[in-house]
N, C-alpha and C positions, 0 to 999 in steps of 0.2 A: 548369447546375449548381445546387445548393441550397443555399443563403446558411446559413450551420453558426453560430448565434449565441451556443449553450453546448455544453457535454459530457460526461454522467458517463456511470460506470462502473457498473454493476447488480448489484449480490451479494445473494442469497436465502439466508441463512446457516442451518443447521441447529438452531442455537441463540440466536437474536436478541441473547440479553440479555448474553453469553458474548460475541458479535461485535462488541458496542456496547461495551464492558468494554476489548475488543483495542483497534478500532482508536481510541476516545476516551481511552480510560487508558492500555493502555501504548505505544501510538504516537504520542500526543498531539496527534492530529490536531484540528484546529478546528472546531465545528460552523457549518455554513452552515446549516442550518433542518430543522427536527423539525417531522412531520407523525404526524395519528393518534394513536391512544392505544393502551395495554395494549399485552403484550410483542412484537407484531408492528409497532409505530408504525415510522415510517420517522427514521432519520437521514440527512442527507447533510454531508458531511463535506467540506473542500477541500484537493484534490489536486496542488499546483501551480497549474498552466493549468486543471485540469480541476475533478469533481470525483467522489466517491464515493458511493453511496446503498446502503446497508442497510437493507432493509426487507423485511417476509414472510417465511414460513418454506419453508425449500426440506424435503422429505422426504429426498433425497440430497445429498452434499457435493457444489459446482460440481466438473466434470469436471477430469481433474489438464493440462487443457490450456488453462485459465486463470490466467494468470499476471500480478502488477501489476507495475510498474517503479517505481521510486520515486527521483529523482534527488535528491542532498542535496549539500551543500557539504563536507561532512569524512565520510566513511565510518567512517572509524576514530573518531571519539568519536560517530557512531551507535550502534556497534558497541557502546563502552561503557556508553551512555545506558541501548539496549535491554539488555543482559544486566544490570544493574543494575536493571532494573522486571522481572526475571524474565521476558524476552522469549526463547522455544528458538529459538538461533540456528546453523541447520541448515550453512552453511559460514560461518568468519570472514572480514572482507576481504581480499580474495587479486587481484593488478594482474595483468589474464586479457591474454594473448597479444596481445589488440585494442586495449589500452590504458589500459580502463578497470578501476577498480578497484570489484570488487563484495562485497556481502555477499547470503546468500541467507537468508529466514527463513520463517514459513508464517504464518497466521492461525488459527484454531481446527478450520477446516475442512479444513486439511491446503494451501488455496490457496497456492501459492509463492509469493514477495515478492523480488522483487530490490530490494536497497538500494543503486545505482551514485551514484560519484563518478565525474566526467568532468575528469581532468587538468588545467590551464589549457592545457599545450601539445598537448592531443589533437584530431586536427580537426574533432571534433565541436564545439571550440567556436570555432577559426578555419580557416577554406575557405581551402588554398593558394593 
């Protein structure tokens, strides 16, 4: 098996500078390290565990069958954070049949975003 020592996520966004705008301004994500220069330079960005890299220009939007997860501690004052920075928040958080309570939003490129809270009593976070 191959020993897995990091891991990001690779998005070629349509509009670089618009992307970088999204997820640093009104997602507030943290910068882990900027490479290159001029409006194609890369950011990566961190993701939890993981992390994120924006960089290059795609000519089409990534496929609508890429989707991020994004797990947070309170959904609902995400909820209010993002529509307060003018974030389009495509479903409000709604506690889905599974357990979890999610919110759905997009990036600039139409990418989906689920913004899930995970219960304290859901077994995702204790195994019966």
């Amino acid at each position: 098996m191959v020993h897995v020592l990091s891991s990001r996520i690779l998005l070629r966004p349509t509009d670089p500078e618009r992307s970088r705008a999204f997820y640093g301004g009104d997602l507030g994500l943290a910068v882990y390290r900027e490479f290159g220069t001029g409006p194609e330079r890369g950011t990566v960005y961190f993701l939890g565990g993981g992390f994120l890299e924006v960089s290059g220009r795609a000519e089409e939007p990534a496929s609508p069958a890429v989707r991020l997860w994004l797990q947070v501690a309170d959904v609902r004052a995400a909820h209010e954070e993002l529509a307060a920075r003018g974030v389009d928040i495509l479903r409000p958080p709604v506690q889905e049949p599974w357990g979890l309570v999610e919110m759905w939003i997009a990036d600039p490129d139409g990418t989906r975003i689920a913004v899930v809270e995970i219960p304290e009593d859901h077994p995702l976070r204790y195994r019966p």
